[in-house]
C-alpha positions as CSV (number, residue, x, y, z in Angstrom):
1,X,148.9,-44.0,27.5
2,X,148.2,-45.4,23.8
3,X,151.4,-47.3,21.8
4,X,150.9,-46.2,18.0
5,X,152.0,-48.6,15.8
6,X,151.7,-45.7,12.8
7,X,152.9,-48.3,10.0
8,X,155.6,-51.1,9.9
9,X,158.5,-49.3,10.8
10,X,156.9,-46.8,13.2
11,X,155.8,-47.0,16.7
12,X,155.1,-43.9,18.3
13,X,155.1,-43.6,22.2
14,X,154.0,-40.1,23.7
15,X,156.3,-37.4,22.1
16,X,159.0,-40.5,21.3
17,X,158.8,-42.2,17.5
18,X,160.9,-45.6,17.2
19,X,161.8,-47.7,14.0
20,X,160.5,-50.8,14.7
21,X,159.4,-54.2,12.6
22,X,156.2,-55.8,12.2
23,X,155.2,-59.7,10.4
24,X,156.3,-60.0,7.3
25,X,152.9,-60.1,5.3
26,X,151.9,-56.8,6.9
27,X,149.4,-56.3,9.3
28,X,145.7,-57.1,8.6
29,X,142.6,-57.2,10.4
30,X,142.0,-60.7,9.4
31,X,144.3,-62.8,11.3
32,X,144.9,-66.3,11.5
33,X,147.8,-68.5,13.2
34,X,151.0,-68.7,11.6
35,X,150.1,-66.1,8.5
36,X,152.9,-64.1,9.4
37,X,150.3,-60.8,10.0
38,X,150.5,-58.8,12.8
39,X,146.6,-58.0,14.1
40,X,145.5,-54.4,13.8
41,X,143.3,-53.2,16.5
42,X,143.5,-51.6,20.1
43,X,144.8,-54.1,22.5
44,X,146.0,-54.1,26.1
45,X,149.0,-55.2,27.1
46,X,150.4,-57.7,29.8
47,X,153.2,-58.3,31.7
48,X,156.8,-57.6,31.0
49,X,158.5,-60.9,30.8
50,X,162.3,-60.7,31.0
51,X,165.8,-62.9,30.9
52,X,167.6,-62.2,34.1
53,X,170.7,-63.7,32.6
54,X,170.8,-61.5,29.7
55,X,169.2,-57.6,31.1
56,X,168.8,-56.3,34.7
57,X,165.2,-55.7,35.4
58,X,164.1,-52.9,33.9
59,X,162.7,-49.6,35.3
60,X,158.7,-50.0,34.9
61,X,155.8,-50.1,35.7
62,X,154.7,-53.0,34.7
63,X,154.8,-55.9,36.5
64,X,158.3,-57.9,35.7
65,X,158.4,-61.8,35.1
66,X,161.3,-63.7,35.0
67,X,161.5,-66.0,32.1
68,X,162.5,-69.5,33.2
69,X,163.5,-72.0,31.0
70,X,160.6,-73.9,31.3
71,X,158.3,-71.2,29.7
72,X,156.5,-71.2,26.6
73,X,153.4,-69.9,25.2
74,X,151.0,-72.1,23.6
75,X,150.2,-71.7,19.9
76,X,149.0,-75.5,19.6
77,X,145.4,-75.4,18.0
78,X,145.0,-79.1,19.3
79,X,145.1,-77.8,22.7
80,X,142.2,-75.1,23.2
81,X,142.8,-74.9,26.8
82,X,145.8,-73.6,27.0
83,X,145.7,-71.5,23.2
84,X,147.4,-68.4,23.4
85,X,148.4,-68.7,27.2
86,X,151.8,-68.8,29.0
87,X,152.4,-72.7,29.8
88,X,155.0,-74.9,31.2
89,X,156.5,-76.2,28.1
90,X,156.2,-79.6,27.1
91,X,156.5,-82.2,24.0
92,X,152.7,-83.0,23.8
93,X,152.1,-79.0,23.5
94,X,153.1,-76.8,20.1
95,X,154.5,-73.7,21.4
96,X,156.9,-70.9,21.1
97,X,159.5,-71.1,23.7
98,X,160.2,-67.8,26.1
99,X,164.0,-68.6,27.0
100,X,165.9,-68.3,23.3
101,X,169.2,-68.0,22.5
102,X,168.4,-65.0,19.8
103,X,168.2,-62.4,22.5
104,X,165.1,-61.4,20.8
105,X,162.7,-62.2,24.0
106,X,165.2,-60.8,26.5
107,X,162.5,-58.3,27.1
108,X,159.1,-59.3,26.2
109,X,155.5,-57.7,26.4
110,X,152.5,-59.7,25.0
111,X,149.8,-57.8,23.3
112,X,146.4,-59.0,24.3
113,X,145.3,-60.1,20.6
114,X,142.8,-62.5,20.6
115,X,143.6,-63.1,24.8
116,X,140.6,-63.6,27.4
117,X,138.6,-66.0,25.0
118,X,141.1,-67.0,22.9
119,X,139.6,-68.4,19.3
120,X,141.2,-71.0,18.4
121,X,143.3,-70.7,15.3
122,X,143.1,-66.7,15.0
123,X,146.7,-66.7,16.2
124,X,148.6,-66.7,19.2
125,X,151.9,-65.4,20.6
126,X,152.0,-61.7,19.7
127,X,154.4,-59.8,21.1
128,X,156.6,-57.1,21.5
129,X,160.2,-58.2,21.8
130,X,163.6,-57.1,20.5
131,X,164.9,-57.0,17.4
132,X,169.1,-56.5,16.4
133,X,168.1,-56.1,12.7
134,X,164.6,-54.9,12.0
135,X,163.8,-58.3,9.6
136,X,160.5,-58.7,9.4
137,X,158.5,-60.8,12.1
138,X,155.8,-63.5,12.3
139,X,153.4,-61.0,13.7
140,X,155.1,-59.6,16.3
141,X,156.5,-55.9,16.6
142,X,160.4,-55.2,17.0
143,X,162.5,-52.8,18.9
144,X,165.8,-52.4,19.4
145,X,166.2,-52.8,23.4
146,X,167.4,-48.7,23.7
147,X,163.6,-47.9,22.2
148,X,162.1,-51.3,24.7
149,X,163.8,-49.9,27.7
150,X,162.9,-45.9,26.7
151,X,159.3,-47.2,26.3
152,X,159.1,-48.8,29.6
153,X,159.5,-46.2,31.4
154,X,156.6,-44.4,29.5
155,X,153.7,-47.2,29.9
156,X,152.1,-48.6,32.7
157,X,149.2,-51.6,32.8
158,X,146.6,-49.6,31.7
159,X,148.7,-48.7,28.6
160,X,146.7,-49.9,25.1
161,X,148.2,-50.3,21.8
162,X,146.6,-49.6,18.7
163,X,147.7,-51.6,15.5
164,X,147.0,-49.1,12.1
C-alpha cells in the first residue's frame, strides 16, 4: 500500500482522496529543522500512537501505542542521541510533547523522514496527526480524524508514503 500525498490538500489512499494540510512553506526536498517544510520523498511509516482518553483504539493494523503523558519526541539538536526519537520528556531535552490539549495528536503516525540515522538538524517530528481546521502545519500532514480512522483501516506496516 503507497499514501500519496498528491499536493497540499490531497492525500490519496487506494481508491479514497482526503483534503488534508501540509507545513506552511510547502513541501521541499531540502529540509531542515523548524523550516516549516514537510520532506518530499517515499518514507515508511511507524506506529500508531494514540490518546486513550480522547479516541477508542482504532481498528488497524498497525501496531497501537498509547500516549502517556510523559511522552515526547526529541527535536533538540544538542542532543544527537536521542534526535528525532520518541523519549521520556524532560527539561534538559527540546522536544515536541505527544499528550496535547489540541486534540491534534489524538491519533498520530510518524513518517520515517530522516529516522534510522537521523542527521542532525534535517528535522525531526514529522507526522501525521489530526487537524479540525486544515491551517497549515510545521511539516506535518493533517486529517480530519473521519479520513485518520478511514485510512487505518487501509494501511498496514509495510505501508510507504510518498511526499510529491
Amino acid at each position: 500500500m503507497l499514501i500519496i500525498l498528491k499536493n497540499k490538500h490531497t492525500l490519496q489512499v487506494d481508491e479514497f482522496s482526503f483534503k488534508c494540510c501540509i507545513g506552511k512553506n510547502g513541501s521541499s526536498l531540502v529540509k531542515k529543522e523548524g523550516d516549516k517544510k514537510t520532506p518530499k520523498g517515499i518514507f515508511k511509516i511507524e506506529n500508531l500512537y494514540y490518546r486513550k482518553d480522547k479516541v477508542k483504539k482504532p481498528l488497524t493494523t498497525l501496531k497501537c501505542i498509547k500516549i502517556k503523558n510523559n511522552m515526547g519526541w526529541c527535536d533538540d539538536v544538542y542532543h544527537p542521541k536521542k534526535y528525532n526519537k520518541l523519549i521520556k520528556t524532560s527539561f534538559e531535552i527540546k522536544h515536541e510533547k505527544l499528550k496535547r490539549t489540541d486534540d491534534k495528536y489524538n491519533l498520530l503516525i510518524p513518517i520515517k523522514y530522516n529516522f534510522d540515522k537521523p542527521v542532525i538538524g534535517l528535522g525531526s517530528c514529522i507526522f501525521i496527526h489530526l487537524t479540525k481546521d486544515y491551517k497549515p502545519t510545521a511539516g506535518c500532514i493533517g486529517l480530519k480524524e473521519k479520513d485518520f480512522l478511514i485510512m487505518l483501516k487501509l494501511i498496514d506496516r509495510n505501508t510507504k508514503i510518498k511526499i510529491l
